[in-house]
N, C-alpha and C positions, 0 to 999 in steps of 0.2 A: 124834667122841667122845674120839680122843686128843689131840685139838691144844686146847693149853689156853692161853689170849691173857693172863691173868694170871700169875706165877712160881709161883704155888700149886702143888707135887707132885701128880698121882694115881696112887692104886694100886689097881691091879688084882686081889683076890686071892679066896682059898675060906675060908667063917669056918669051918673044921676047920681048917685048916692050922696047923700050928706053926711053918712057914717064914714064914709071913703075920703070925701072933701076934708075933715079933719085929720082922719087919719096920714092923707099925704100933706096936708098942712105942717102935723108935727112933724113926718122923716124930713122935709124940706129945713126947717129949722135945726133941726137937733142931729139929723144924721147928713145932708147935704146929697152923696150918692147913693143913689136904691135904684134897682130894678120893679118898675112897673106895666101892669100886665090890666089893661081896662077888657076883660072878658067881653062885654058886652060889645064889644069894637072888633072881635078877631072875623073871620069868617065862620063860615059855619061847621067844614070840617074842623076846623082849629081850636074851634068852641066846643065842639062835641068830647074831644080829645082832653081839654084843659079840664073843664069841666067835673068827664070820669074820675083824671088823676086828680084832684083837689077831693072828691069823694072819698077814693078809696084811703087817701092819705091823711086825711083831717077826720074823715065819716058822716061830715055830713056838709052842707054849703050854708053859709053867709058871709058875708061882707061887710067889710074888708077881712082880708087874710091877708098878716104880713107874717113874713117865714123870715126867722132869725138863723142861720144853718139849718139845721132840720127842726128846729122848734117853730110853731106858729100859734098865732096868738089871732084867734077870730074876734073881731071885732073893733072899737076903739076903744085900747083900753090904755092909754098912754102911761101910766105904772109899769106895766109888763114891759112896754115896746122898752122903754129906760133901761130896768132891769135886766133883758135880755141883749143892749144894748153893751150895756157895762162886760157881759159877762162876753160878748163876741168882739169887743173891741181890743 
C-alpha cells in the first residue's frame, strides 16, 4: 500500500487534522495529483491493516505522512515535500 510505481505522492493523514489540512493544501497547489488515504475514514479492518503497515514502515504514527516513492516525510514540513518533490519529479 506504500510503494507506489508511479511518482504520484501519497498521504497518509486524519480529516481533523489541521497538520493534514495544510499538508493537502500544499500537494493541492504545488503537486496537483497525489494519492490520499484519510485513515480515520477506512473501516476498521482496513484501518487495522493500514495502520500496522505505516508502523512497521515509518516506526512509529503521526500525521500526515506523505510518501514520496518510498521516502516519507512525517509531518508538515513543506521544505522536504519540495525537496523530495524535485528529486521524484
Amino acid at each position: 500500500m506504500v510503494s507506489n510505481t508511479d511518482r504520484r505522492p501519497r498521504m497518509y493523514g486524519l480529516s481533523t487534522c489541521g497538520w493534514c489540512t495544510r499538508a493537502r493544501a500544499w500537494l493541492d497547489e504545488k503537486v496537483g495529483e497525489y494519492d490520499l488515504v484519510y485513515v480515520d475514514q477506512l473501516g476498521q479492518k482496513e484501518k487495522d491493516q493500514v495502520l500496522e503497515m505505516l508502523s512497521e514502515k515509518v516506526g512509529h504514527l503521526a500525521f500526515p505522512m506523505v510518501f514520496f516513492g518510498e521516502e516519507c516525510v512525517v509531518g508538515y514540513r513543506p521544505e522536504e515535500y519540495e525537496r523530495l518533490t524535485e528529486q521524484t519529479g
